[in-house]
Biopython code that builds the backbone (N, CA, C, O; Angstrom):
import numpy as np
from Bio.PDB.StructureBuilder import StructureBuilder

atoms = [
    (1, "UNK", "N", (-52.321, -18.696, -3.130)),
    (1, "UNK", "CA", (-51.510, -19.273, -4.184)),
    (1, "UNK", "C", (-50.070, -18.811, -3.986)),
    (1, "UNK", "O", (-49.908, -17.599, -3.847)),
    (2, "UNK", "N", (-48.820, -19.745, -3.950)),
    (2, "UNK", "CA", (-47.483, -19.332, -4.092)),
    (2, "UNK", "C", (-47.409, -19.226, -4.915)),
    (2, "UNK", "O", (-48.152, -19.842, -5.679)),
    (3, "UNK", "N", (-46.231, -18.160, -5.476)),
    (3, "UNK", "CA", (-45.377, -17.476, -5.977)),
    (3, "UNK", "C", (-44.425, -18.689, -6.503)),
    (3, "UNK", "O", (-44.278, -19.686, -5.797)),
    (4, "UNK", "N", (-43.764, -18.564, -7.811)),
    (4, "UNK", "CA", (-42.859, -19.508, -8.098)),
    (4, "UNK", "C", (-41.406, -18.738, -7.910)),
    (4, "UNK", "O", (-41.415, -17.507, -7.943)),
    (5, "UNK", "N", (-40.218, -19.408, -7.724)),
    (5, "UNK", "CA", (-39.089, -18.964, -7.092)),
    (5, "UNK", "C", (-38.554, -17.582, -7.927)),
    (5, "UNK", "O", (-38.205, -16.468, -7.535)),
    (6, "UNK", "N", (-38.629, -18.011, -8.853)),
    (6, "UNK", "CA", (-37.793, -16.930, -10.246)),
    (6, "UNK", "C", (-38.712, -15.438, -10.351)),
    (6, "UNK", "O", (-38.269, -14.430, -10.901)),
    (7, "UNK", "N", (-40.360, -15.553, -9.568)),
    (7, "UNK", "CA", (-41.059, -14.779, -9.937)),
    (7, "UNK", "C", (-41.664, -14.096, -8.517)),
    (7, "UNK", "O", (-42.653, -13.370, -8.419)),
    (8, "UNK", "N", (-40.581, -14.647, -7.243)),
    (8, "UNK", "CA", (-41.065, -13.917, -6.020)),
    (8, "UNK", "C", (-40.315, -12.376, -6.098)),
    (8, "UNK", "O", (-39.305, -12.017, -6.703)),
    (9, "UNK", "N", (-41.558, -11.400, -4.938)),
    (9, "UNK", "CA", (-41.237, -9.872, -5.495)),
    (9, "UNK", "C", (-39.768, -9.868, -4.617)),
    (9, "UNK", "O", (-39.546, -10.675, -3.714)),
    (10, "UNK", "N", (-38.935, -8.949, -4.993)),
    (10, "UNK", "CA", (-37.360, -8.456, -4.447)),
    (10, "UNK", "C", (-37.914, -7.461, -3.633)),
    (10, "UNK", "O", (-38.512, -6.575, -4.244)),
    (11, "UNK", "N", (-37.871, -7.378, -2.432)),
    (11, "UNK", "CA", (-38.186, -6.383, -1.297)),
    (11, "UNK", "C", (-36.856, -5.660, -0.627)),
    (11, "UNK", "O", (-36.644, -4.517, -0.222)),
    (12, "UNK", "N", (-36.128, -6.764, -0.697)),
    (12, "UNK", "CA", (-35.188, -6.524, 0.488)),
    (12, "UNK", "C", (-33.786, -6.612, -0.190)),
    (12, "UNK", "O", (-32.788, -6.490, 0.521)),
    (13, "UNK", "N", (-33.640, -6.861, -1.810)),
    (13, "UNK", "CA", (-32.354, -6.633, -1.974)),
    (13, "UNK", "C", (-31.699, -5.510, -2.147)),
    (13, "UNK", "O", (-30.553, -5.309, -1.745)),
    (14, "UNK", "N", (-32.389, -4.728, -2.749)),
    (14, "UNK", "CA", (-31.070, -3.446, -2.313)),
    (14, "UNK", "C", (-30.800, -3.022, -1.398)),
    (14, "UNK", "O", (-29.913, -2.168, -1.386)),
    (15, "UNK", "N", (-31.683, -3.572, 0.245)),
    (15, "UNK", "CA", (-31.591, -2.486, 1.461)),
    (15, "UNK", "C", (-30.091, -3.265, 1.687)),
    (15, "UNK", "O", (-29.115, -2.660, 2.132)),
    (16, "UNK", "N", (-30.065, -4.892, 1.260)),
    (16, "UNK", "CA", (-28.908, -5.422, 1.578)),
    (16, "UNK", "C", (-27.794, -5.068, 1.032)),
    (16, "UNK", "O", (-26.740, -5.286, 1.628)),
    (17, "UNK", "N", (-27.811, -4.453, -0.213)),
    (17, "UNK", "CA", (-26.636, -3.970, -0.936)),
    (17, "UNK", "C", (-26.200, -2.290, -0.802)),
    (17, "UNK", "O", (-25.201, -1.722, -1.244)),
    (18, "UNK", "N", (-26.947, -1.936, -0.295)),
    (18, "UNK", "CA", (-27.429, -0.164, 0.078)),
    (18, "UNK", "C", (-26.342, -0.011, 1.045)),
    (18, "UNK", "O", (-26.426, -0.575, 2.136)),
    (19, "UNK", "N", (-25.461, 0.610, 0.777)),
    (19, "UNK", "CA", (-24.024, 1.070, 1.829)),
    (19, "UNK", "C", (-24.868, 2.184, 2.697)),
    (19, "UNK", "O", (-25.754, 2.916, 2.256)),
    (20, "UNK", "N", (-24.298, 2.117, 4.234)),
    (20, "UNK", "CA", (-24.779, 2.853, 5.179)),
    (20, "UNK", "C", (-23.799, 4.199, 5.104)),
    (20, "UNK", "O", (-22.645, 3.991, 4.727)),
    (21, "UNK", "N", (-24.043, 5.077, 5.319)),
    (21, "UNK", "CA", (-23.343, 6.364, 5.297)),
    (21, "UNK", "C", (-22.586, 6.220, 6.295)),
    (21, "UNK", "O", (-21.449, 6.687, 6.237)),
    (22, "UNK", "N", (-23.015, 5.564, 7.410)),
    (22, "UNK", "CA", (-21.755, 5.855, 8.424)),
    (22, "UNK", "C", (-20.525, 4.436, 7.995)),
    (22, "UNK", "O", (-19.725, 4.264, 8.916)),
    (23, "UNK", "N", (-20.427, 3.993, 7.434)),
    (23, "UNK", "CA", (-19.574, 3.043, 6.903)),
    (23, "UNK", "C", (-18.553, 3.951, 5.645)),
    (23, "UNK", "O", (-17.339, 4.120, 5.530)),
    (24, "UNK", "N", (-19.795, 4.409, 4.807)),
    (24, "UNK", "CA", (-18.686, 5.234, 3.618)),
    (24, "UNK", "C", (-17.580, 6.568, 4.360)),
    (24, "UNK", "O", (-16.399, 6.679, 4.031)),
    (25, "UNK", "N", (-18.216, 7.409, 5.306)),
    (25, "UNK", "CA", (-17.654, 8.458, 6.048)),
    (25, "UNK", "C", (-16.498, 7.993, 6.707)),
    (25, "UNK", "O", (-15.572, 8.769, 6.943)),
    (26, "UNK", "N", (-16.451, 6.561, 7.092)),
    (26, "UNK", "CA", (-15.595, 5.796, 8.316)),
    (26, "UNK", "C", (-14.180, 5.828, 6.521)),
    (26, "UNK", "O", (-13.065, 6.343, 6.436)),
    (27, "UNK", "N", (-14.809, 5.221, 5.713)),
    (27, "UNK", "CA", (-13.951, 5.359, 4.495)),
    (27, "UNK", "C", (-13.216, 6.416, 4.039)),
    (27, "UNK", "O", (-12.031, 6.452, 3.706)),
    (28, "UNK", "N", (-14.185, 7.415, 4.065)),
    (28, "UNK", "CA", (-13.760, 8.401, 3.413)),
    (28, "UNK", "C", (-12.338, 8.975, 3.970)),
    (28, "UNK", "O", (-11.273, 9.199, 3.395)),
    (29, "UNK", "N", (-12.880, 9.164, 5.718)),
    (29, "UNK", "CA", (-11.570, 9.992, 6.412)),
    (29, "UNK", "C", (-10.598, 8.675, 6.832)),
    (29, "UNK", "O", (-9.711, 8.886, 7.660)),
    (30, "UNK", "N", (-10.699, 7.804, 6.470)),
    (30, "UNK", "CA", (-8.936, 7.531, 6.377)),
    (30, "UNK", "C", (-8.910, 7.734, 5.136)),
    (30, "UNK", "O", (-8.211, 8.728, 4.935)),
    (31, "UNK", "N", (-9.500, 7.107, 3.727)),
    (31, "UNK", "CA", (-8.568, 7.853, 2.359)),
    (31, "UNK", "C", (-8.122, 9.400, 2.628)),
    (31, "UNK", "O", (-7.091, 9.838, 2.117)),
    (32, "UNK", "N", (-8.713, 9.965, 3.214)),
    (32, "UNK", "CA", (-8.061, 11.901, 3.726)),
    (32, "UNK", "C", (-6.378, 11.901, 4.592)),
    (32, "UNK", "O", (-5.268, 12.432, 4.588)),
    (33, "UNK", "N", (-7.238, 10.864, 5.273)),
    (33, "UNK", "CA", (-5.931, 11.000, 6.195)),
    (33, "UNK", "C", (-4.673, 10.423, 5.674)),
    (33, "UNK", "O", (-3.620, 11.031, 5.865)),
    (34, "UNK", "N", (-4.700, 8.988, 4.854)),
    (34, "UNK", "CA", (-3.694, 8.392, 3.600)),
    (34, "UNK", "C", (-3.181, 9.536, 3.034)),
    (34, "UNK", "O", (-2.068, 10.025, 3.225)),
    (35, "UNK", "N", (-4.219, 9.996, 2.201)),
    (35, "UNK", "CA", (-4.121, 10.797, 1.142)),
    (35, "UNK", "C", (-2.923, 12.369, 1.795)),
    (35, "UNK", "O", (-1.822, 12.651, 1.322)),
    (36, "UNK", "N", (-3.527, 12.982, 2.763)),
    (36, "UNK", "CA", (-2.720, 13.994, 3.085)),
    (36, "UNK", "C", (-1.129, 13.346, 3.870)),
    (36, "UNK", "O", (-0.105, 14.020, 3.974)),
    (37, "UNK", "N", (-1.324, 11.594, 4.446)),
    (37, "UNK", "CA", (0.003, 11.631, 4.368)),
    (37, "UNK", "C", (0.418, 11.387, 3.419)),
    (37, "UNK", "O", (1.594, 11.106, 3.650)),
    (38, "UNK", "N", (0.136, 11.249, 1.896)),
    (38, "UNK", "CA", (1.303, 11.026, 1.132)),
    (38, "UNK", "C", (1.353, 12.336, 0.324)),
    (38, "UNK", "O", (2.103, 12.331, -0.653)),
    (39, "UNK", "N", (0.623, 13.516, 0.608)),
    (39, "UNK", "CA", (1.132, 14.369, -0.334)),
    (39, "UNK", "C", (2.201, 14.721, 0.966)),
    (39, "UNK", "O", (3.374, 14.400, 0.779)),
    (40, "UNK", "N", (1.970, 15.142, 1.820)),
    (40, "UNK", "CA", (3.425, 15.275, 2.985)),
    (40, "UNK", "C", (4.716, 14.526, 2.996)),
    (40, "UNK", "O", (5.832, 14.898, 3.358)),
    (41, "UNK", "N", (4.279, 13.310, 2.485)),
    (41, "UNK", "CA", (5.229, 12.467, 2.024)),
    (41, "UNK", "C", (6.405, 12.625, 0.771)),
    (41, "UNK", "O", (7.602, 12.369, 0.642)),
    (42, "UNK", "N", (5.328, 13.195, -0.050)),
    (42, "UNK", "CA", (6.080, 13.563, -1.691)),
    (42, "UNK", "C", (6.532, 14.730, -1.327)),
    (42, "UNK", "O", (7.522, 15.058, -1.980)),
    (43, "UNK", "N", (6.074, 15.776, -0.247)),
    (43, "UNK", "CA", (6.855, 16.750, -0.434)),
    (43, "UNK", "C", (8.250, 16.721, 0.534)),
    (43, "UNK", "O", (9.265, 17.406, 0.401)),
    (44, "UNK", "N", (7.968, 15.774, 1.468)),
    (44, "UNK", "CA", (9.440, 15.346, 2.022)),
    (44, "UNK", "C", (10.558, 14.866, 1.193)),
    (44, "UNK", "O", (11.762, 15.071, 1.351)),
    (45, "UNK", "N", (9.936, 14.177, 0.260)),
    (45, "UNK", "CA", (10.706, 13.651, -0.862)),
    (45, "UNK", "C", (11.497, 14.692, -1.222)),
    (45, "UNK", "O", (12.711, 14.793, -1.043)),
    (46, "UNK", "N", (10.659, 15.567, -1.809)),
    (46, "UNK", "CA", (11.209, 16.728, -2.531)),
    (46, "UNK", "C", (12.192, 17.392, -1.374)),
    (46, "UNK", "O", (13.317, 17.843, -1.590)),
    (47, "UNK", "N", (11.790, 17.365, -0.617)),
    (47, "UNK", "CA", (12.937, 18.550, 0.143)),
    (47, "UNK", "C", (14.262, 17.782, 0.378)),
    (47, "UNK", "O", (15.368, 18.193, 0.029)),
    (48, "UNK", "N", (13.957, 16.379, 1.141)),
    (48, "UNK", "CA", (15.154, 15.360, 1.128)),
    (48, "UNK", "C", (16.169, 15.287, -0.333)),
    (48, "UNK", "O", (17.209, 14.651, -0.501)),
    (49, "UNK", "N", (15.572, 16.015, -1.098)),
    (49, "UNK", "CA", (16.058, 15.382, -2.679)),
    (49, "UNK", "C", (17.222, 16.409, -3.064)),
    (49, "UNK", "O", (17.952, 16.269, -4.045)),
    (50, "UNK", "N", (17.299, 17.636, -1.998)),
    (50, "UNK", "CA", (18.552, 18.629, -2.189)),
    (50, "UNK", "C", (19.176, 18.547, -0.982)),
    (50, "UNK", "O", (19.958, 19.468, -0.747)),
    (51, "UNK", "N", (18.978, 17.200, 0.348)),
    (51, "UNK", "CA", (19.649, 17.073, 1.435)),
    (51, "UNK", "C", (20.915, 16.166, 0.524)),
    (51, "UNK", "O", (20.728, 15.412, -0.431)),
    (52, "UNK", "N", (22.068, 16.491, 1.108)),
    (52, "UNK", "CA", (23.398, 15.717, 0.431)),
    (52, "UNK", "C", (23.875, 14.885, 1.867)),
    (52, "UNK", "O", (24.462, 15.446, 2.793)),
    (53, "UNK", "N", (23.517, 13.505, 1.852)),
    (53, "UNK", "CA", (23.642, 12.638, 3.171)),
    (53, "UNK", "C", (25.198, 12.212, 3.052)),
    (53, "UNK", "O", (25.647, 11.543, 3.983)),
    (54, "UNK", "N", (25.876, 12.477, 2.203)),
    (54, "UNK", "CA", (27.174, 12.090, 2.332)),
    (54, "UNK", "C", (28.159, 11.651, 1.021)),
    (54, "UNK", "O", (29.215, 11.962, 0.471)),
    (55, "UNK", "N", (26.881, 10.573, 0.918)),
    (55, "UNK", "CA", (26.910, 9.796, -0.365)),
    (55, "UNK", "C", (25.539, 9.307, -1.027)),
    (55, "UNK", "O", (24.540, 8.914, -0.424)),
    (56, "UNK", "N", (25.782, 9.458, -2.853)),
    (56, "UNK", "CA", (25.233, 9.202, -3.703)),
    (56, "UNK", "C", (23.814, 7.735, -2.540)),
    (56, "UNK", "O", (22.611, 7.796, -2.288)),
    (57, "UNK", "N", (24.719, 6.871, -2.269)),
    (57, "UNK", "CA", (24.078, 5.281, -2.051)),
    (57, "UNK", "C", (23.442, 5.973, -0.878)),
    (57, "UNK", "O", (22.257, 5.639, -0.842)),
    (58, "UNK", "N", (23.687, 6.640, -0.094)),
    (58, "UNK", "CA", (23.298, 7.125, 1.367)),
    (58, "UNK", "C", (21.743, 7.908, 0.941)),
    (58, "UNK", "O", (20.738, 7.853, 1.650)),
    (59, "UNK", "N", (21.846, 8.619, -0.364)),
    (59, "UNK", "CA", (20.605, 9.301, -0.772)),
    (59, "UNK", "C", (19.903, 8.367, -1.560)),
    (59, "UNK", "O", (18.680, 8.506, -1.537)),
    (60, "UNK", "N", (20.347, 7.464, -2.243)),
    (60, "UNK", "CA", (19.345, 6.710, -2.611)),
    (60, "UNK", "C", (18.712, 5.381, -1.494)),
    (60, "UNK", "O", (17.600, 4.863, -1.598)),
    (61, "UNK", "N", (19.583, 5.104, -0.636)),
    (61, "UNK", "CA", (18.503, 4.633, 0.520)),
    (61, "UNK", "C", (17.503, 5.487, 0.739)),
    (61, "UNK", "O", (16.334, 5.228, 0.450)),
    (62, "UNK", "N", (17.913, 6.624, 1.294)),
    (62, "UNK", "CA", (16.380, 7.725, 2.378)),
    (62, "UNK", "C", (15.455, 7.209, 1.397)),
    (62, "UNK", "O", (14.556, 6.418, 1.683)),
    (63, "UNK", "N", (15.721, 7.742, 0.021)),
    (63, "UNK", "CA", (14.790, 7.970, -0.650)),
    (63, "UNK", "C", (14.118, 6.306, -0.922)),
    (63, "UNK", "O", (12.904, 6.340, -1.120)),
    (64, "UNK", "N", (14.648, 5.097, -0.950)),
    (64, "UNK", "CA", (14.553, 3.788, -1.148)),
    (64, "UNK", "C", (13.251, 3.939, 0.374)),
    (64, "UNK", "O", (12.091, 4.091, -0.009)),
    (65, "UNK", "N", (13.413, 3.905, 1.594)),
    (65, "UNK", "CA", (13.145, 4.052, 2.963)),
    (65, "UNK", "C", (11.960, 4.737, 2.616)),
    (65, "UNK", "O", (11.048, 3.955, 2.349)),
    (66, "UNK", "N", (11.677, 5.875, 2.534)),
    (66, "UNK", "CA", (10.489, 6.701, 2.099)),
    (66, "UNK", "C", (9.386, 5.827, 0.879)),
    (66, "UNK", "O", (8.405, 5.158, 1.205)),
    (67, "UNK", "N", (9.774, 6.014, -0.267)),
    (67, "UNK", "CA", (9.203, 5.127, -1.562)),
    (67, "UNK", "C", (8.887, 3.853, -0.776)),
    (67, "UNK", "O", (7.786, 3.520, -1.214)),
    (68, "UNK", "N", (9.241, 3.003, 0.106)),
    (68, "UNK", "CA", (8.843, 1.797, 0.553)),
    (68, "UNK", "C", (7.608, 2.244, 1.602)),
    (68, "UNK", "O", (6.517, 1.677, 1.543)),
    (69, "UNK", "N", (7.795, 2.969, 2.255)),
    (69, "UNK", "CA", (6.906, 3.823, 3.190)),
    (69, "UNK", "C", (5.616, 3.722, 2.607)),
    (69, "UNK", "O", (4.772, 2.827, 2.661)),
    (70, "UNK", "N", (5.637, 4.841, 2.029)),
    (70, "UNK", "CA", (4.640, 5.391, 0.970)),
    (70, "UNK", "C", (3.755, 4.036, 0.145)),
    (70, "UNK", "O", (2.572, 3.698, 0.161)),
    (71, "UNK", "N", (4.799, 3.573, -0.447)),
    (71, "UNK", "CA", (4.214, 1.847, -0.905)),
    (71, "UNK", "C", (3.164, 0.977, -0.304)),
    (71, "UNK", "O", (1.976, 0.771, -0.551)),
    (72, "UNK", "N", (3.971, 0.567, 0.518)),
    (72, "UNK", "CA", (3.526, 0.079, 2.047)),
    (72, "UNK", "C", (1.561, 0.440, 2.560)),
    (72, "UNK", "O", (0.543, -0.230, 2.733)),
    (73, "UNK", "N", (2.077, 2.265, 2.631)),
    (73, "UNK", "CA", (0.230, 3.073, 3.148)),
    (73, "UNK", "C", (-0.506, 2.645, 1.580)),
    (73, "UNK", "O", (-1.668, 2.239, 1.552)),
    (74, "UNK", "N", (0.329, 2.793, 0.299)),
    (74, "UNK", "CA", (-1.199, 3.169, -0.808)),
    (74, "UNK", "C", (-1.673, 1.050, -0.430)),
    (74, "UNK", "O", (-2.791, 0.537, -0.457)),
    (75, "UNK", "N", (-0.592, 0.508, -0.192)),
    (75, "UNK", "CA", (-0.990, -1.359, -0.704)),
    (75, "UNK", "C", (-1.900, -1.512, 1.242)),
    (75, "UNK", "O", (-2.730, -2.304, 1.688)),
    (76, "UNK", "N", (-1.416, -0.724, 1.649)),
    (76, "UNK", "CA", (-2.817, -1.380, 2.630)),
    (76, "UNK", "C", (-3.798, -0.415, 2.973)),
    (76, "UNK", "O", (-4.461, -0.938, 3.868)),
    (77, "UNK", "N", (-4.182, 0.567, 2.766)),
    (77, "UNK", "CA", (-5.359, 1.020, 2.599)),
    (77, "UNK", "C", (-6.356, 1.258, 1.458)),
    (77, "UNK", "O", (-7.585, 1.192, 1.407)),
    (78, "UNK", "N", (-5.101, 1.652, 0.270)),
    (78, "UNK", "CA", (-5.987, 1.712, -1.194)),
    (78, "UNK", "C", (-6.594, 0.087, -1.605)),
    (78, "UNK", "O", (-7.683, -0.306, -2.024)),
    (79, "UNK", "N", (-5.458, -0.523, -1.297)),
    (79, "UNK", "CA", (-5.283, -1.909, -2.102)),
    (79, "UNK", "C", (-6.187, -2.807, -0.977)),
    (79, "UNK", "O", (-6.279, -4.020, -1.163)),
    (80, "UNK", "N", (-6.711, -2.315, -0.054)),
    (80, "UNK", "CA", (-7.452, -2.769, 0.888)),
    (80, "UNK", "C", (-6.914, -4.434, 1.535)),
    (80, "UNK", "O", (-7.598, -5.453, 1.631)),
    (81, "UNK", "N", (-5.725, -4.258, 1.835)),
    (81, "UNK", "CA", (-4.851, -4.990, 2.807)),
    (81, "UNK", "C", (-4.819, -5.235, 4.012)),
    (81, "UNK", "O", (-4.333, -6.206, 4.591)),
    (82, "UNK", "N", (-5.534, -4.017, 4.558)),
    (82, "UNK", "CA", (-5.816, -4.209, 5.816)),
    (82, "UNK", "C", (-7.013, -5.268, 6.495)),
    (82, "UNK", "O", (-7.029, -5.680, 7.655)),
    (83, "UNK", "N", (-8.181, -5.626, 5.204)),
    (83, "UNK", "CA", (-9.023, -6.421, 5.934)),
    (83, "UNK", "C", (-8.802, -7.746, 5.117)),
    (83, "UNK", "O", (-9.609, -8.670, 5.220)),
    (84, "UNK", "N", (-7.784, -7.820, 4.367)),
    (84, "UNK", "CA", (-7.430, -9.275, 4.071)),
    (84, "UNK", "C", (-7.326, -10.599, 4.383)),
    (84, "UNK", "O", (-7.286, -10.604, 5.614)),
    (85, "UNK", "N", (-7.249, -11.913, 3.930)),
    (85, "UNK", "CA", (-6.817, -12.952, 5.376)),
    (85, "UNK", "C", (-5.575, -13.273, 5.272)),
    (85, "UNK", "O", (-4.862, -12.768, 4.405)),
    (86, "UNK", "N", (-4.981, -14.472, 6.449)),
    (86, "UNK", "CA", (-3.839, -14.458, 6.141)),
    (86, "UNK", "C", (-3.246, -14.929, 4.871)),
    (86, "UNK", "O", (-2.024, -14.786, 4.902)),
    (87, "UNK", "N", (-3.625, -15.377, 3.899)),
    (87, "UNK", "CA", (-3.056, -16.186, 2.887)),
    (87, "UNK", "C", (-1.924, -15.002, 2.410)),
    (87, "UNK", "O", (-0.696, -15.091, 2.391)),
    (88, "UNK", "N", (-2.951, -13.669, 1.967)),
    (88, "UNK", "CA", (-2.244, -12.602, 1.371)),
    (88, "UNK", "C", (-1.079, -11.908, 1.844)),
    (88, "UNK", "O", (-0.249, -11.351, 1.126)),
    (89, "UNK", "N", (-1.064, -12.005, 3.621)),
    (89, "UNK", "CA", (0.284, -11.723, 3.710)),
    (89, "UNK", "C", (0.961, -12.371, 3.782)),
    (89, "UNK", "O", (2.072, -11.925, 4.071)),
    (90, "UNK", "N", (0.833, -13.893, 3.583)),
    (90, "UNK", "CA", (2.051, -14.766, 3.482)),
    (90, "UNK", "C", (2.502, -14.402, 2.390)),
    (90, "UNK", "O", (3.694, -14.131, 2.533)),
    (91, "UNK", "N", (2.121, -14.234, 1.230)),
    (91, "UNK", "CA", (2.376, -14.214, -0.129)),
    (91, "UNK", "C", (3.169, -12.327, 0.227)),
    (91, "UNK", "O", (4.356, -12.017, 0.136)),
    (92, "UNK", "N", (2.496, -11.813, 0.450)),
    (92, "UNK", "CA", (3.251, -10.071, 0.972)),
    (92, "UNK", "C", (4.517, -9.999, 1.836)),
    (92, "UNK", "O", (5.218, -8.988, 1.890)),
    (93, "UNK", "N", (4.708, -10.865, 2.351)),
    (93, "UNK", "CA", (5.706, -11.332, 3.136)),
    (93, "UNK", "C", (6.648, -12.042, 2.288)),
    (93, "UNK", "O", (7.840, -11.758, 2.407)),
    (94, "UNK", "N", (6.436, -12.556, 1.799)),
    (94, "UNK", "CA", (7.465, -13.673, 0.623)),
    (94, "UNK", "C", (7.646, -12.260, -0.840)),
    (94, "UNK", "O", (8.733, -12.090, -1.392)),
    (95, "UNK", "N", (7.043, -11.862, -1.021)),
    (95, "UNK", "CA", (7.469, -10.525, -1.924)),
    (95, "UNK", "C", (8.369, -9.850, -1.550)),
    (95, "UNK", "O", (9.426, -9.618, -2.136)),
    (96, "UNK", "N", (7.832, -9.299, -0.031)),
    (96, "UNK", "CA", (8.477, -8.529, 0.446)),
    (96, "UNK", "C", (9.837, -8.810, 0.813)),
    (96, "UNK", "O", (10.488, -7.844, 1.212)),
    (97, "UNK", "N", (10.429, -9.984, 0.760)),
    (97, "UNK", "CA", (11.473, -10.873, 0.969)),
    (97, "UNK", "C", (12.542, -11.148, -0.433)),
    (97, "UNK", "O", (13.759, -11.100, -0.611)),
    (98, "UNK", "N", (11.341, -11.454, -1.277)),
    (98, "UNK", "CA", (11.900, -11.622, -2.307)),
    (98, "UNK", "C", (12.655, -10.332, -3.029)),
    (98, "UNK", "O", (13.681, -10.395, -3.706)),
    (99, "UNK", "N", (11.830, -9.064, -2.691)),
    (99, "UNK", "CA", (12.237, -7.306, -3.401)),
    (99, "UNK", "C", (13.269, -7.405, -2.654)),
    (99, "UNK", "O", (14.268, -7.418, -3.372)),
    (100, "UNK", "N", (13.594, -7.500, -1.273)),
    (100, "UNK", "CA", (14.713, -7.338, -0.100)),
    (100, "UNK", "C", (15.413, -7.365, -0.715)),
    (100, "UNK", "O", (16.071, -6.406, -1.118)),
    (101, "UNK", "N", (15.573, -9.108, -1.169)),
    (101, "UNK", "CA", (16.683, -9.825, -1.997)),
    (101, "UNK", "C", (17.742, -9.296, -2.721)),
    (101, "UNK", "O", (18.968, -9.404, -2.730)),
    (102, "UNK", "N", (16.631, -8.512, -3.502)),
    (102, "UNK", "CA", (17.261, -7.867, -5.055)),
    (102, "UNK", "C", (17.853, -6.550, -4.867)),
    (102, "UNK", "O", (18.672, -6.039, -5.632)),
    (103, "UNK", "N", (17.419, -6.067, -3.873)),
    (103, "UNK", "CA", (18.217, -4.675, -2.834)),
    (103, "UNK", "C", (19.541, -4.834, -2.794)),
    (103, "UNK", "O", (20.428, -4.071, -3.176)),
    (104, "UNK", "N", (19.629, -6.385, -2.066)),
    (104, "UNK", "CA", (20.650, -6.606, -1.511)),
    (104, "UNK", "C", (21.726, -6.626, -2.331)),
    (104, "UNK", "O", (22.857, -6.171, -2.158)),
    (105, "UNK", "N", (20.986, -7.521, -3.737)),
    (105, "UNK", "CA", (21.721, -8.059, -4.789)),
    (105, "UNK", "C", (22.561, -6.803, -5.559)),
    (105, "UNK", "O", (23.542, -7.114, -6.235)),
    (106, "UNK", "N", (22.218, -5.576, -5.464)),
    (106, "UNK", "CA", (21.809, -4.303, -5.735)),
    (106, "UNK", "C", (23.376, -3.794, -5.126)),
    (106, "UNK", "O", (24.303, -3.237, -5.713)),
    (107, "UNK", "N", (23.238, -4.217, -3.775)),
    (107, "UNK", "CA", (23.951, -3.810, -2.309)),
    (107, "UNK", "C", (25.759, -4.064, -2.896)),
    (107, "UNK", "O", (26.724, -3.300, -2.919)),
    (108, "UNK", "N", (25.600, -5.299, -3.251)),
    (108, "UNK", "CA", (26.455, -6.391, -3.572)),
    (108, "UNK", "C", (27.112, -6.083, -4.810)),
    (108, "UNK", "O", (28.335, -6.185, -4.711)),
    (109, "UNK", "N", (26.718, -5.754, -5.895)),
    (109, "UNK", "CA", (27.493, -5.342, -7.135)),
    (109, "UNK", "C", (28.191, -3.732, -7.162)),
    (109, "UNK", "O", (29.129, -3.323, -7.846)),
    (110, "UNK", "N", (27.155, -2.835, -5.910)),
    (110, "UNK", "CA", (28.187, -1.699, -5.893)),
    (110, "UNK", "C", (29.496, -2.030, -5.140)),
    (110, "UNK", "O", (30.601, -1.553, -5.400)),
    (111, "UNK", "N", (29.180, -2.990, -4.093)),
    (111, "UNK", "CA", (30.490, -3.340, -3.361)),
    (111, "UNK", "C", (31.113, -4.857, -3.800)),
    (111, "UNK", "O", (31.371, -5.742, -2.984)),
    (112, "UNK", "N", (31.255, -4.938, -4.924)),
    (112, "UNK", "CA", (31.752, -6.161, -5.294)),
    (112, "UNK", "C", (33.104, -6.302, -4.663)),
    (112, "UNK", "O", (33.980, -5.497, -4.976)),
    (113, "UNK", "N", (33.408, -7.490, -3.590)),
    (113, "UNK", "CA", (35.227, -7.288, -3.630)),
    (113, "UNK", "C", (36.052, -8.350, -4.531)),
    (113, "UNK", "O", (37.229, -8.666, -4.357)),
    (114, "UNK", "N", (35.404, -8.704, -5.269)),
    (114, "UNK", "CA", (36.478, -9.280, -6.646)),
    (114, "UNK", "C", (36.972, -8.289, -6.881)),
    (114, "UNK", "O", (38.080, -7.911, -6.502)),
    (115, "UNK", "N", (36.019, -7.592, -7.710)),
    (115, "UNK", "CA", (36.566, -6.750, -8.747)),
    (115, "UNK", "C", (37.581, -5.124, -8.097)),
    (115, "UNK", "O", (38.080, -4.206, -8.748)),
    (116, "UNK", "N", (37.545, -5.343, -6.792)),
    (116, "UNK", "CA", (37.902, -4.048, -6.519)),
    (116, "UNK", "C", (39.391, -4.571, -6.051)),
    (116, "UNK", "O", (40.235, -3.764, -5.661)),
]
sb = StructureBuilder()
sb.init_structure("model")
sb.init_model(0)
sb.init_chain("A")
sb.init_seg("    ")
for serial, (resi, resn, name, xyz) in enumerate(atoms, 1):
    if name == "N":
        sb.init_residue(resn, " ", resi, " ")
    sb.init_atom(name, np.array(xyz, "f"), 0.0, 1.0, " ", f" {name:<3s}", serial, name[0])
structure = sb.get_structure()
């Protein structure tokens, strides 16, 4: 006698949903390796943060340069970017274009030459 669909036994679904250890470990040590570069990261921050590059705008680049850095590692490994398709970096690419922009725009009102 068959079994009706709604009432056949589940044998095999959790082995399919059951994460393999060597997959989570492969996980784990890059979040370690992320992870210890960005506390190395924040503490570069910190030390860069009593370097005097010349000028005010000169220190808020490094630090602009770094913070984008840092950005950059948590959105493709945390944010899992790296196994994405392309749609997402078109759209990451057009962000990333679009933030540029506003840098620039940024760039542009400290050096306004109307007004100067």
């Amino acid at each position: 006698m068959n079994n009706p669909p709604d009432t056949a036994p589940v044998e095999h679904e959790t082995e399919h949903f059951a994460p393999n250890t060597h997959d989570i470990s492969k996980h784990v040590r890059a979040y370690l390796i992320v992870g210890g570069t960005l506390i190395f990261c924040t503490l570069l921050t910190v030390f860069l943060s009593y370097v005097n590059f010349g000028t005010e705008k000169a220190n808020v680049a490094v630090a602009m340069v770094l913070a984008t850095f840092k950005a950059g590692l948590v959105a493709y490994v945390f944010m899992h970017l790296s196994a994405e398709k392309k749609l997402i970096y078109r759209v990451l690419i057009f962000t990333g274009i679009f933030v540029f922009g506003l840098f620039w725009l940024t760039y542009f009102a400290w050096y306004d030459p109307i007004t100067r």
